[in-house]
DRENROVEX-497536 format. One record per residue (C-alpha): x, y, z. Coordinates in pm, whole numbers, plus 50000, padded with zeros to 5 digits. Each point is the difference from the previous one (the first is absolute). Layout:
N
XYZ;...
This chain:
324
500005000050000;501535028649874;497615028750014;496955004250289;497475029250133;498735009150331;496735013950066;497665011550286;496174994650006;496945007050194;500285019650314;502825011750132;501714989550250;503185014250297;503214979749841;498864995149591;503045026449933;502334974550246;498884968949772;500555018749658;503325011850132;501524961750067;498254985349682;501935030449775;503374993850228;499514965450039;499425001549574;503155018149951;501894976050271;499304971249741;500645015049711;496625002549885;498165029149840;496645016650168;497385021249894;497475017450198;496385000949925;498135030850028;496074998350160;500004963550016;498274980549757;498295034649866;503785008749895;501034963149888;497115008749740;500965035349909;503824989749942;501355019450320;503094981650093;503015017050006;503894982850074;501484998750369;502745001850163;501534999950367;499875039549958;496244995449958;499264989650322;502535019050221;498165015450318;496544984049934;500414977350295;498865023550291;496815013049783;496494989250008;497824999449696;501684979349650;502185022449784;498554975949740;496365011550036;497064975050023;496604998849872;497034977249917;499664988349714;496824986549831;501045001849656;502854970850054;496474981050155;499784997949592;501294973149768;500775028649752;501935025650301;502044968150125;500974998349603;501455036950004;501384993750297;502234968149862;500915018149677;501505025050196;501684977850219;501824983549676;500495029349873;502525008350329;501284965649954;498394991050365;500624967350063;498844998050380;497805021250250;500495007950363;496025011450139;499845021050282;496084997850125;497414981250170;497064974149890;499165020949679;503115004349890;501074963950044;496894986749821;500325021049727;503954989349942;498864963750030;497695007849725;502445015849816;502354972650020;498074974749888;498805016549682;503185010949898;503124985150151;501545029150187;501044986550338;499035020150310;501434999950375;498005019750228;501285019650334;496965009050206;498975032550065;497235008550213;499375017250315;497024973550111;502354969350027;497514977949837;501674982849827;500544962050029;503784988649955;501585023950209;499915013950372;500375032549874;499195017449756;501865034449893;498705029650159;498094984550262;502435007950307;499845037649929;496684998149938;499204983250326;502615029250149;498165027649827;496804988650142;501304995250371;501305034050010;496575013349925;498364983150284;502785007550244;498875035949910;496534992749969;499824986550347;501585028350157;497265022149911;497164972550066;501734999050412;499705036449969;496304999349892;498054972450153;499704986449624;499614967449806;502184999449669;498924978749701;503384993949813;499324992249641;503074982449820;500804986549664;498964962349946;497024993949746;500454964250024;502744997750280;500475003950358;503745005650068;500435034950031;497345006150251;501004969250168;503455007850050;499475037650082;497194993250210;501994975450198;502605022450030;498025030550084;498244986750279;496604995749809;497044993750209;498574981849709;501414988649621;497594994349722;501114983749705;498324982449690;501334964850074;497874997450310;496665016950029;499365021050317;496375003350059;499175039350144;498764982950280;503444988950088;501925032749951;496785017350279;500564976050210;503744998350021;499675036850010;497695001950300;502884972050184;501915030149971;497595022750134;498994980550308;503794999050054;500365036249970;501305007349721;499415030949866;501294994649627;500564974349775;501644993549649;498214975849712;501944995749733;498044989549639;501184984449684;498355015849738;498684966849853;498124990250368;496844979149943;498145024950168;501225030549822;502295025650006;500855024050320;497805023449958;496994976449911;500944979850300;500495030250222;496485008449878;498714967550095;501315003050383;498275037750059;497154984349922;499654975050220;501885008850255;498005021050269;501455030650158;502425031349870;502804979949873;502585020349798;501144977949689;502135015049766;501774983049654;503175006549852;500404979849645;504335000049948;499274992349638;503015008649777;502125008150259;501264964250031;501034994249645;502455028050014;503155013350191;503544988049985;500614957750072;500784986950342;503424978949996;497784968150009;498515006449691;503235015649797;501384968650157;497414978149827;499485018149669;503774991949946;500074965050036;496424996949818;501385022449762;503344979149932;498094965150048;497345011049709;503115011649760;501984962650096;496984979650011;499775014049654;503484991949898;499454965250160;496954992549756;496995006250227;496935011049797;496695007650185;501115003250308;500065026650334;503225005250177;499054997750388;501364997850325;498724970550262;502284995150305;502235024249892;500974976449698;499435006549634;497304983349811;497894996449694;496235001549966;498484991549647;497665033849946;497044976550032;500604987250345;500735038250088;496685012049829;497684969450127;500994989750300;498965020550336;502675011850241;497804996850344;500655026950246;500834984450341;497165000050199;502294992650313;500445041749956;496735006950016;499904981850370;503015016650082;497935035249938;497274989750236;502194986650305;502445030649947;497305025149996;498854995150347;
Protein backbone atom coordinates (compact mmCIF):
# COMPACT_ATOMS: atom_id res chain seq x y z
CA UNK A 1 0.00 0.00 0.00
CA UNK A 2 1.53 2.86 -1.26
CA UNK A 3 -0.86 5.73 -1.12
CA UNK A 4 -3.91 6.15 1.77
CA UNK A 5 -6.44 9.07 3.10
CA UNK A 6 -7.71 9.98 6.41
CA UNK A 7 -10.98 11.37 7.07
CA UNK A 8 -13.32 12.52 9.93
CA UNK A 9 -17.15 11.98 9.99
CA UNK A 10 -20.21 12.68 11.93
CA UNK A 11 -19.93 14.64 15.07
CA UNK A 12 -17.11 15.81 16.39
CA UNK A 13 -15.40 14.76 18.89
CA UNK A 14 -12.22 16.18 21.86
CA UNK A 15 -9.01 14.15 20.27
CA UNK A 16 -10.15 13.66 16.18
CA UNK A 17 -7.11 16.30 15.51
CA UNK A 18 -4.78 13.75 17.97
CA UNK A 19 -5.90 10.64 15.69
CA UNK A 20 -5.35 12.51 12.27
CA UNK A 21 -2.03 13.69 13.59
CA UNK A 22 -0.51 9.86 14.26
CA UNK A 23 -2.26 8.39 11.08
CA UNK A 24 -0.33 11.43 8.83
CA UNK A 25 3.04 10.81 11.11
CA UNK A 26 2.55 7.35 11.50
CA UNK A 27 1.97 7.50 7.24
CA UNK A 28 5.12 9.31 6.75
CA UNK A 29 7.01 6.91 9.46
CA UNK A 30 6.31 4.03 6.87
CA UNK A 31 6.95 5.53 3.98
CA UNK A 32 3.57 5.78 2.83
CA UNK A 33 1.73 8.69 1.23
CA UNK A 34 -1.63 10.35 2.91
CA UNK A 35 -4.25 12.47 1.85
CA UNK A 36 -6.78 14.21 3.83
CA UNK A 37 -10.40 14.30 3.08
CA UNK A 38 -12.27 17.38 3.36
CA UNK A 39 -16.20 17.21 4.96
CA UNK A 40 -16.20 13.56 5.12
CA UNK A 41 -17.93 11.61 2.69
CA UNK A 42 -19.64 15.07 1.35
CA UNK A 43 -15.86 15.94 0.30
CA UNK A 44 -14.83 12.25 -0.82
CA UNK A 45 -17.72 13.12 -3.42
CA UNK A 46 -16.76 16.65 -4.33
CA UNK A 47 -12.94 15.62 -4.91
CA UNK A 48 -11.59 17.56 -1.71
CA UNK A 49 -8.50 15.72 -0.78
CA UNK A 50 -5.49 17.42 -0.72
CA UNK A 51 -1.60 15.70 0.02
CA UNK A 52 -0.12 15.57 3.71
CA UNK A 53 2.62 15.75 5.34
CA UNK A 54 4.15 15.74 9.01
CA UNK A 55 4.02 19.69 8.59
CA UNK A 56 0.26 19.23 8.17
CA UNK A 57 -0.48 18.19 11.39
CA UNK A 58 2.05 20.09 13.60
CA UNK A 59 0.21 21.63 16.78
CA UNK A 60 -3.25 20.03 16.12
CA UNK A 61 -2.84 17.76 19.07
CA UNK A 62 -3.98 20.11 21.98
CA UNK A 63 -7.17 21.41 19.81
CA UNK A 64 -10.68 20.33 19.89
CA UNK A 65 -12.86 20.27 16.85
CA UNK A 66 -11.18 18.20 13.35
CA UNK A 67 -9.00 20.44 11.19
CA UNK A 68 -10.45 18.03 8.59
CA UNK A 69 -14.09 19.18 8.95
CA UNK A 70 -17.03 16.68 9.18
CA UNK A 71 -20.43 16.56 7.90
CA UNK A 72 -23.40 14.28 7.07
CA UNK A 73 -23.74 13.11 4.21
CA UNK A 74 -26.92 11.76 2.52
CA UNK A 75 -25.88 11.94 -0.92
CA UNK A 76 -23.03 9.02 -0.38
CA UNK A 77 -26.56 7.12 1.17
CA UNK A 78 -26.78 6.91 -2.91
CA UNK A 79 -25.49 4.22 -5.23
CA UNK A 80 -24.72 7.08 -7.71
CA UNK A 81 -22.79 9.64 -4.70
CA UNK A 82 -20.75 6.45 -3.45
CA UNK A 83 -19.78 6.28 -7.42
CA UNK A 84 -18.33 9.97 -7.38
CA UNK A 85 -16.95 9.34 -4.41
CA UNK A 86 -14.72 6.15 -5.79
CA UNK A 87 -13.81 7.96 -9.02
CA UNK A 88 -12.31 10.46 -7.06
CA UNK A 89 -10.63 8.24 -4.87
CA UNK A 90 -8.81 6.59 -8.11
CA UNK A 91 -8.32 9.52 -9.38
CA UNK A 92 -5.80 10.35 -6.09
CA UNK A 93 -4.52 6.91 -6.55
CA UNK A 94 -6.13 6.01 -2.90
CA UNK A 95 -5.51 2.74 -2.27
CA UNK A 96 -6.67 2.54 1.53
CA UNK A 97 -8.87 4.66 4.03
CA UNK A 98 -8.38 5.45 7.66
CA UNK A 99 -12.36 6.59 9.05
CA UNK A 100 -12.52 8.69 11.87
CA UNK A 101 -16.44 8.47 13.12
CA UNK A 102 -19.03 6.59 14.82
CA UNK A 103 -21.97 4.00 13.72
CA UNK A 104 -22.81 6.09 10.51
CA UNK A 105 -19.70 6.52 9.41
CA UNK A 106 -18.63 2.91 9.85
CA UNK A 107 -21.74 1.58 8.06
CA UNK A 108 -21.42 3.68 5.33
CA UNK A 109 -17.47 2.61 4.75
CA UNK A 110 -18.61 -1.02 5.05
CA UNK A 111 -20.92 -0.24 2.30
CA UNK A 112 -18.48 1.34 0.46
CA UNK A 113 -16.13 -1.40 0.66
CA UNK A 114 -18.06 -3.93 -0.46
CA UNK A 115 -19.26 -2.28 -3.64
CA UNK A 116 -16.08 -1.19 -4.66
CA UNK A 117 -12.96 -2.68 -3.15
CA UNK A 118 -11.42 0.23 -1.28
CA UNK A 119 -10.38 -1.12 2.10
CA UNK A 120 -11.35 0.89 5.20
CA UNK A 121 -9.92 0.88 8.95
CA UNK A 122 -11.92 2.85 11.23
CA UNK A 123 -10.64 4.81 14.57
CA UNK A 124 -13.68 5.71 16.63
CA UNK A 125 -14.71 8.96 17.28
CA UNK A 126 -17.48 9.81 19.41
CA UNK A 127 -18.11 11.53 22.56
CA UNK A 128 -21.09 8.88 23.67
CA UNK A 129 -18.74 5.81 23.94
CA UNK A 130 -21.23 3.60 22.31
CA UNK A 131 -19.56 1.88 20.58
CA UNK A 132 -19.02 -1.92 20.87
CA UNK A 133 -15.24 -3.06 20.42
CA UNK A 134 -13.66 -0.67 22.51
CA UNK A 135 -13.75 0.72 26.23
CA UNK A 136 -13.38 3.97 24.97
CA UNK A 137 -14.19 5.71 22.53
CA UNK A 138 -12.33 9.15 21.46
CA UNK A 139 -13.63 12.11 23.05
CA UNK A 140 -15.54 10.56 25.67
CA UNK A 141 -13.11 11.35 28.74
CA UNK A 142 -13.27 15.11 28.03
CA UNK A 143 -16.59 14.92 27.41
CA UNK A 144 -17.39 13.24 30.67
CA UNK A 145 -14.78 16.16 32.16
CA UNK A 146 -16.62 18.92 30.43
CA UNK A 147 -19.82 17.78 31.85
CA UNK A 148 -18.52 17.30 35.56
CA UNK A 149 -17.22 20.70 35.66
CA UNK A 150 -20.65 22.03 34.91
CA UNK A 151 -22.29 20.34 37.75
CA UNK A 152 -19.51 21.09 40.19
CA UNK A 153 -20.64 24.68 39.29
CA UNK A 154 -24.11 23.95 38.98
CA UNK A 155 -24.29 22.60 42.45
CA UNK A 156 -22.71 25.43 44.02
CA UNK A 157 -25.45 27.64 43.13
CA UNK A 158 -28.29 24.89 43.79
CA UNK A 159 -26.56 24.79 47.91
CA UNK A 160 -26.86 28.43 47.60
CA UNK A 161 -30.56 28.36 46.52
CA UNK A 162 -32.51 25.60 48.05
CA UNK A 163 -32.81 24.24 44.29
CA UNK A 164 -33.20 20.98 42.35
CA UNK A 165 -31.02 20.92 39.04
CA UNK A 166 -32.10 18.79 36.05
CA UNK A 167 -28.72 18.18 34.18
CA UNK A 168 -29.40 17.40 30.59
CA UNK A 169 -26.33 15.64 28.79
CA UNK A 170 -25.53 14.29 25.43
CA UNK A 171 -26.57 10.52 24.89
CA UNK A 172 -29.55 9.91 22.35
CA UNK A 173 -29.10 6.33 22.59
CA UNK A 174 -26.36 6.10 25.39
CA UNK A 175 -25.89 6.49 28.97
CA UNK A 176 -22.15 7.05 29.65
CA UNK A 177 -21.72 10.54 29.96
CA UNK A 178 -24.38 11.15 32.47
CA UNK A 179 -23.38 8.07 34.15
CA UNK A 180 -19.93 8.85 34.65
CA UNK A 181 -20.46 12.61 35.47
CA UNK A 182 -23.27 11.93 37.57
CA UNK A 183 -21.28 9.47 39.55
CA UNK A 184 -18.68 11.71 39.85
CA UNK A 185 -20.66 14.76 40.69
CA UNK A 186 -22.42 13.43 43.48
CA UNK A 187 -25.82 13.00 41.57
CA UNK A 188 -28.78 12.37 43.66
CA UNK A 189 -30.21 10.55 40.75
CA UNK A 190 -28.80 9.41 36.96
CA UNK A 191 -31.21 8.84 34.18
CA UNK A 192 -30.10 7.21 31.23
CA UNK A 193 -31.78 5.45 28.13
CA UNK A 194 -30.45 1.93 28.87
CA UNK A 195 -32.58 1.67 31.97
CA UNK A 196 -35.92 3.36 32.26
CA UNK A 197 -36.56 5.46 35.43
CA UNK A 198 -40.19 5.79 36.02
CA UNK A 199 -41.02 9.72 37.46
CA UNK A 200 -42.26 8.01 40.26
CA UNK A 201 -38.82 6.90 41.14
CA UNK A 202 -36.90 10.17 40.65
CA UNK A 203 -40.12 11.90 43.44
CA UNK A 204 -39.56 9.50 45.54
CA UNK A 205 -35.82 9.33 45.75
CA UNK A 206 -36.15 13.01 45.85
CA UNK A 207 -38.46 13.20 48.85
CA UNK A 208 -35.58 10.40 50.69
CA UNK A 209 -33.67 13.41 50.40
CA UNK A 210 -36.08 15.68 51.74
CA UNK A 211 -37.09 13.73 54.82
CA UNK A 212 -33.30 13.63 55.36
CA UNK A 213 -32.94 17.25 55.06
CA UNK A 214 -31.64 17.98 52.27
CA UNK A 215 -32.23 21.07 50.93
CA UNK A 216 -30.94 20.53 47.20
CA UNK A 217 -30.38 17.96 44.95
CA UNK A 218 -28.74 17.31 41.44
CA UNK A 219 -30.53 14.89 38.56
CA UNK A 220 -28.59 14.46 35.89
CA UNK A 221 -30.55 13.41 32.28
CA UNK A 222 -29.37 11.85 29.12
CA UNK A 223 -31.02 13.43 26.50
CA UNK A 224 -32.34 10.11 25.03
CA UNK A 225 -34.22 9.13 28.71
CA UNK A 226 -37.38 7.04 28.14
CA UNK A 227 -39.24 9.53 29.82
CA UNK A 228 -38.02 12.58 28.04
CA UNK A 229 -35.73 15.14 28.10
CA UNK A 230 -34.88 17.54 31.30
CA UNK A 231 -37.08 19.88 30.88
CA UNK A 232 -40.09 17.52 29.99
CA UNK A 233 -39.15 15.50 32.99
CA UNK A 234 -38.66 18.52 35.21
CA UNK A 235 -42.18 19.36 33.99
CA UNK A 236 -43.47 16.11 34.94
CA UNK A 237 -42.16 16.41 38.77
CA UNK A 238 -43.89 20.18 39.36
CA UNK A 239 -46.74 18.61 38.58
CA UNK A 240 -47.09 16.11 40.78
CA UNK A 241 -45.21 16.99 43.33
CA UNK A 242 -47.21 19.09 46.02
CA UNK A 243 -45.76 22.15 47.60
CA UNK A 244 -43.34 25.28 46.30
CA UNK A 245 -40.54 23.27 45.03
CA UNK A 246 -37.96 25.30 43.01
CA UNK A 247 -36.82 23.09 39.90
CA UNK A 248 -34.69 24.59 37.56
CA UNK A 249 -32.92 22.89 34.10
CA UNK A 250 -29.75 23.54 32.62
CA UNK A 251 -29.35 21.52 29.07
CA UNK A 252 -25.02 21.52 28.55
CA UNK A 253 -25.75 20.75 24.93
CA UNK A 254 -22.74 21.61 22.70
CA UNK A 255 -20.62 22.42 25.29
CA UNK A 256 -19.36 18.84 25.60
CA UNK A 257 -18.33 18.26 22.05
CA UNK A 258 -15.88 21.06 22.19
CA UNK A 259 -12.73 22.39 24.10
CA UNK A 260 -9.19 21.19 23.95
CA UNK A 261 -8.58 16.96 24.67
CA UNK A 262 -7.80 15.65 28.09
CA UNK A 263 -4.38 13.54 28.05
CA UNK A 264 -6.60 10.35 28.14
CA UNK A 265 -8.09 10.99 25.05
CA UNK A 266 -4.86 12.55 23.02
CA UNK A 267 -3.48 9.41 24.59
CA UNK A 268 -6.07 7.22 22.86
CA UNK A 269 -6.59 9.03 19.55
CA UNK A 270 -2.82 8.22 19.01
CA UNK A 271 -2.75 4.72 19.37
CA UNK A 272 -6.33 4.41 17.55
CA UNK A 273 -4.95 6.65 15.17
CA UNK A 274 -1.61 4.56 14.49
CA UNK A 275 -3.52 1.07 14.97
CA UNK A 276 -6.18 2.17 12.06
CA UNK A 277 -3.07 3.33 9.66
CA UNK A 278 -1.09 -0.41 10.62
CA UNK A 279 -4.11 -2.45 10.73
CA UNK A 280 -4.34 -1.05 7.27
CA UNK A 281 -0.86 -1.86 6.25
CA UNK A 282 -1.41 -5.34 7.85
CA UNK A 283 -4.46 -6.09 5.41
CA UNK A 284 -7.47 -5.47 7.68
CA UNK A 285 -10.54 -4.37 5.65
CA UNK A 286 -13.85 -3.61 7.50
CA UNK A 287 -12.74 -3.29 10.58
CA UNK A 288 -12.68 -0.63 13.92
CA UNK A 289 -9.46 -0.11 15.69
CA UNK A 290 -10.41 -0.34 19.57
CA UNK A 291 -9.05 -0.56 22.82
CA UNK A 292 -10.33 -3.51 25.44
CA UNK A 293 -8.05 -4.00 28.49
CA UNK A 294 -5.82 -1.58 27.41
CA UNK A 295 -4.85 -3.94 24.39
CA UNK A 296 -5.42 -3.29 20.73
CA UNK A 297 -8.12 -4.96 18.84
CA UNK A 298 -10.23 -5.32 15.78
CA UNK A 299 -14.00 -5.17 15.44
CA UNK A 300 -15.52 -6.02 11.91
CA UNK A 301 -17.86 -2.64 11.37
CA UNK A 302 -20.82 -4.99 11.69
CA UNK A 303 -20.22 -6.27 15.14
CA UNK A 304 -19.49 -2.45 16.02
CA UNK A 305 -22.81 -1.25 14.31
CA UNK A 306 -25.13 -4.31 15.58
CA UNK A 307 -24.14 -5.34 18.58
CA UNK A 308 -25.18 -3.29 21.94
CA UNK A 309 -22.51 -2.11 24.35
CA UNK A 310 -24.71 -2.43 27.79
CA UNK A 311 -24.06 0.26 30.25
CA UNK A 312 -23.23 -1.30 33.66
CA UNK A 313 -26.07 -1.30 35.65
CA UNK A 314 -23.78 -2.04 38.78
CA UNK A 315 -23.34 2.13 38.34
CA UNK A 316 -26.61 2.82 38.50
CA UNK A 317 -26.71 1.00 42.20
CA UNK A 318 -23.70 2.66 43.02
CA UNK A 319 -25.77 6.18 42.40
CA UNK A 320 -28.50 5.15 44.76
CA UNK A 321 -26.31 3.81 47.81
CA UNK A 322 -23.87 6.87 47.28
CA UNK A 323 -26.57 9.38 47.24
CA UNK A 324 -27.72 8.89 50.71
Amino acid sequence: MKRIAVFTSGGDAPGMNACIRAVVRGAVYHGIEVFGIRKGYNGMIAGELFEMSSHSVSNIVQRGGTILKSARSKEFMTPEGRKKAYDNLVAHGIEGLVAIGGNGTFTGAMIFQREYGIPTVGAPGTIDNDLYGTDYTIGYDTAVNTALDAIDRIRDTASSHDRIFFIEVMGRDSGYIAIQSGIAGGAELVMVPEVLTPISEVIDTLQQGWSRSKSSSIVVVAEGDEEGNAAQIAEKIKQQVEGDVDIRVTTLGHTQRGGSPSAQDRILASRLGLGALEGLMAGQKNVMAGIINNELVYTPFEDTIRLPKPINEDLLRMVRILSI
